[in-house]
C-alpha positions in Angstrom: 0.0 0.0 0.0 1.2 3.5 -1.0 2.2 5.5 2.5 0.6 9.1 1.6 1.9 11.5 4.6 -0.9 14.4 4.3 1.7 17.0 5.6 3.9 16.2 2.2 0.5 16.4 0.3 -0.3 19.6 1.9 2.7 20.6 1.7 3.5 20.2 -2.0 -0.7 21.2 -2.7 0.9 24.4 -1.6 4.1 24.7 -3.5 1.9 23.8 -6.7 -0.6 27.0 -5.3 1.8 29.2 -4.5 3.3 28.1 -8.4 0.4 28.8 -9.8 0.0 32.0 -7.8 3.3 33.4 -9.2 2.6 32.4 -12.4 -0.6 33.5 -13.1 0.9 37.2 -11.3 4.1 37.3 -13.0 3.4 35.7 -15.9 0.1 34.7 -17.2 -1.3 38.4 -16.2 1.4 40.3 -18.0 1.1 38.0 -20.9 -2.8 39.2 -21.2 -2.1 42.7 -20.5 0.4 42.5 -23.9 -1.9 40.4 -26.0 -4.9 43.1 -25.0 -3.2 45.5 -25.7 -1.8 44.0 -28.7 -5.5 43.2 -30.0 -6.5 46.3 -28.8 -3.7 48.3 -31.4 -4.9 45.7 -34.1 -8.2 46.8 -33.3 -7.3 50.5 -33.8 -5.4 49.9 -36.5 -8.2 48.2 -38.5 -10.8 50.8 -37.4 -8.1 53.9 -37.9 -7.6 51.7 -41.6 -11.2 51.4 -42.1 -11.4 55.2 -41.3 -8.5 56.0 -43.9 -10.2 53.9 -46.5 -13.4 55.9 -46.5 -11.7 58.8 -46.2 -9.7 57.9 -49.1 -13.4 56.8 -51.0 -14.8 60.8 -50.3 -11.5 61.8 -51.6 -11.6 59.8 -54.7 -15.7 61.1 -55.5 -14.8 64.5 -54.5 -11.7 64.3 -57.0 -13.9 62.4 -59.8 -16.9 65.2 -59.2 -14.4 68.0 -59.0 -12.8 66.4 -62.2 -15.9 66.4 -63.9 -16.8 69.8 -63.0 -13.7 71.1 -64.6 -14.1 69.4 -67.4 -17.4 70.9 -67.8 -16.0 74.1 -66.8 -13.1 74.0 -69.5 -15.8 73.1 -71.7 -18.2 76.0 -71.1 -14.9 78.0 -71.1 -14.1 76.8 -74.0 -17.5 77.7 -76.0 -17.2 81.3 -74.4 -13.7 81.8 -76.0 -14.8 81.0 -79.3 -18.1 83.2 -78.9 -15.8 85.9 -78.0 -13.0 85.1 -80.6 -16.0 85.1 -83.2 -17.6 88.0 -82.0 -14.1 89.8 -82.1 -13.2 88.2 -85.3 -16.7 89.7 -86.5 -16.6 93.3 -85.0 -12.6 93.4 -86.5 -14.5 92.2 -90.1 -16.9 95.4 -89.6 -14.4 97.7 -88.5 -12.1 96.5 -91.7 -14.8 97.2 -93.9 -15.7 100.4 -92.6 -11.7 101.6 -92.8 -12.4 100.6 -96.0 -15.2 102.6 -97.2 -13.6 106.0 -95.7 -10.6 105.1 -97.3 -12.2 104.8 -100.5 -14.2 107.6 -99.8 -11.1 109.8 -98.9 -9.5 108.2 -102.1 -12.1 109.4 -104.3 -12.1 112.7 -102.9 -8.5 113.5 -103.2 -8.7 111.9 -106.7 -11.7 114.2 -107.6 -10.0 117.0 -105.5 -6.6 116.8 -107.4 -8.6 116.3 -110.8 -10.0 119.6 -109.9 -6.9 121.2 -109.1 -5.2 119.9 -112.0 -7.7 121.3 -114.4 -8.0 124.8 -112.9 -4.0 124.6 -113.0 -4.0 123.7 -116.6 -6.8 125.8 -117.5 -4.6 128.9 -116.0 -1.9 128.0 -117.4 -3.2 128.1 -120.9 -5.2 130.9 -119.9 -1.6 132.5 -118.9 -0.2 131.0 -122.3 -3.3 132.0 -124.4 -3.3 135.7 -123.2 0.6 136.2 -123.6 0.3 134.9 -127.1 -2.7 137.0 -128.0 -1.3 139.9 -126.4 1.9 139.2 -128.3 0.5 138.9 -131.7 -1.5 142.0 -131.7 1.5 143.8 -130.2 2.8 142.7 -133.4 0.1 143.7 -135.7 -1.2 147.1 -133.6 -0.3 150.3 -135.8 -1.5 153.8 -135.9 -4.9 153.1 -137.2 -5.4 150.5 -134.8 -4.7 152.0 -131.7 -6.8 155.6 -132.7 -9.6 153.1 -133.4 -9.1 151.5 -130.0 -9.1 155.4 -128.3 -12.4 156.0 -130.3 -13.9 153.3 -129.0 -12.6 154.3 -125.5 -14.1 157.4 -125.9 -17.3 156.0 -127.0 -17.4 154.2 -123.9 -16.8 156.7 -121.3 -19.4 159.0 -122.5 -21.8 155.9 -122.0 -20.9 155.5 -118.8 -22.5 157.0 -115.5 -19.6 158.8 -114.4 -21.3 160.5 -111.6 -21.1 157.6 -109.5 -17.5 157.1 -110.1 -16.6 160.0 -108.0 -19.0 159.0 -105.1 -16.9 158.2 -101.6 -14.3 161.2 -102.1 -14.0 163.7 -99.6 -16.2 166.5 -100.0 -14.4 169.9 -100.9 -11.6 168.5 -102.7 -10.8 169.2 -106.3 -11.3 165.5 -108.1 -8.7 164.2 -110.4 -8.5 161.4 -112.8 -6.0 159.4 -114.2 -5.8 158.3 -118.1 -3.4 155.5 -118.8 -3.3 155.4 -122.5 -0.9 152.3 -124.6 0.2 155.1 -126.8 0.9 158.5 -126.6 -2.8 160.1 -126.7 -3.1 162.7 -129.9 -4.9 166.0 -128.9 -7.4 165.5 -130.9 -8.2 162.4 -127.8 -7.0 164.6 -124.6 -9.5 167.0 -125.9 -12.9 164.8 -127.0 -12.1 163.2 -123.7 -11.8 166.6 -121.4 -15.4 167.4 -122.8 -16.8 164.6 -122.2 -15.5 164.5 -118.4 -16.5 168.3 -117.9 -20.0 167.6 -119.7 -20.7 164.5 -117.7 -19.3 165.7 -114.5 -20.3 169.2 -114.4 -17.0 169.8 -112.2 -13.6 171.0 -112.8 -11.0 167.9 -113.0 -7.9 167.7 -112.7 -6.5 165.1 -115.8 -3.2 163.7 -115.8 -1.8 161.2 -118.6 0.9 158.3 -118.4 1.7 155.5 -121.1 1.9 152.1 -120.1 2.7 149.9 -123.8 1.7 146.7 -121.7 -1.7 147.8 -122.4 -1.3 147.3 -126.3 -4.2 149.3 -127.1 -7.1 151.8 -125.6 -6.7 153.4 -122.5 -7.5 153.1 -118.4 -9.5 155.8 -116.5 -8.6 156.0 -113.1 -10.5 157.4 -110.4 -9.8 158.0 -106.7 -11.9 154.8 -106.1 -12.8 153.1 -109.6 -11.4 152.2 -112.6 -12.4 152.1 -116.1 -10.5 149.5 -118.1 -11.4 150.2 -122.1 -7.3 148.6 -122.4 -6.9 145.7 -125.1 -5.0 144.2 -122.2 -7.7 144.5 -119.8 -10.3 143.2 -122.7 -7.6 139.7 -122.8 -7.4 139.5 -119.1 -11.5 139.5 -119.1 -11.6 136.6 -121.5 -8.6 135.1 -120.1 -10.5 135.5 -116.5 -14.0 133.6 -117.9 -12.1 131.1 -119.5 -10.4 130.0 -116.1 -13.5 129.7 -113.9 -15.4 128.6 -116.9 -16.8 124.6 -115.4 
């Protein structure tokens, strides 16, 4: 028969508590305070993971929305610029065309401007040549006869004339005098038809002096104070000369 001594049984009943005592303290304890806290990190790590991953979902809409969106935008943006290009491209064509217009218009004028000029220019310029050569070739042909003719014919002209109103505007008091510009030296036979017909027509005393101007070619110029009577060749070629310039 086994010989069991129940003081060694207690005894080592004891031991194995006071074992299992210190292990469960020092070790078994500690070991489920790590692997707690161990679960509890995988725990936050999953959750904080799970938390990231629809986090990173939101991000990835908001990106894909905000994506569209531009696209969109750049789209719309897009249209605008070529409404605006178009509309510039079309208010350029208009402004083009009118540029245009006024420079044809300004064009035209100037062309119809210097047309004008260069026609008065050449019509005075053979006015010029026309009267030079007239007044040259009857320079050349005037004799005697020609110029008494011419002096007749002045005379016939004064004594038509309203001579009154030739001496109107001189001062009042004064003696009047006249000038008689002749293209040849006047005969007496002329000084004294044409001091009768002054005294006859002007009922005044007058004082007459003579001078002789050969530019005139033929006839003579009475000169008053104010007026002038031009029965001159010369001044009968400037006349035509004159109409033939501002003749349209």
């Amino acid at each position: 028969m086994l010989d069991l001594n129940i003081s060694t049984i207690l005894l080592q009943m004891a031991n194995f508590l006071i074992l299992a005592f210190v292990l469960y303290r020092f070790l078994f304890q500690p070991l489920k305070n790590v692997l707690q806290k161990r679960e509890d990190e995988i725990t936050k790590a999953i959750d904080e993971a799970q938390v990231a991953k629809h986090e990173a979902e939101e991000t990835r809409e908001r990106y894909e929305e905000k994506s569209n969106n531009i696209d969109a935008e750049i789209a719309a943006r897009k249209n605008e610029a070529r409404i605006v290009i178009e509309r510039t491209r079309q208010q350029m064509l208009r402004d083009v065309q009118t540029q245009i217009k006024e420079l044809k218009s300004q064009t035209e004028e100037s062309i119809d401007k210097l047309r004008e000029e260069s026609l008065l220019q050449h019509k005075e310029e053979i006015g010029n040549m026309a009267a030079q050569f007239s007044q040259g070739i009857l320079t050349d042909l005037m004799s005697k006869e020609l110029q008494d003719q011419f002096q007749k014919e002045f005379l016939e002209k004064i004594g038509n004339l309203d001579l009154p109103s030739y001496l109107k505007g001189t001062k009042p008091q004064e003696r009047n005098s006249v000038k008689v510009i002749t293209a040849d030296k006047p005969s007496t036979t002329f000084t004294n038809a044409l001091k009768k017909i002054l005294q006859t027509k002007l009922s005044e005393d007058i004082d007459i002096t003579y001078q002789v101007d050969p530019g005139l070619v033929a006839g003579a110029v009475l000169r008053f104070e104010n007026k002038l009577v031009d029965g001159s060749l010369l001044g009968q070629i400037n006349l035509l000369k004159k109409k033939y310039q501002e003749a349209k």
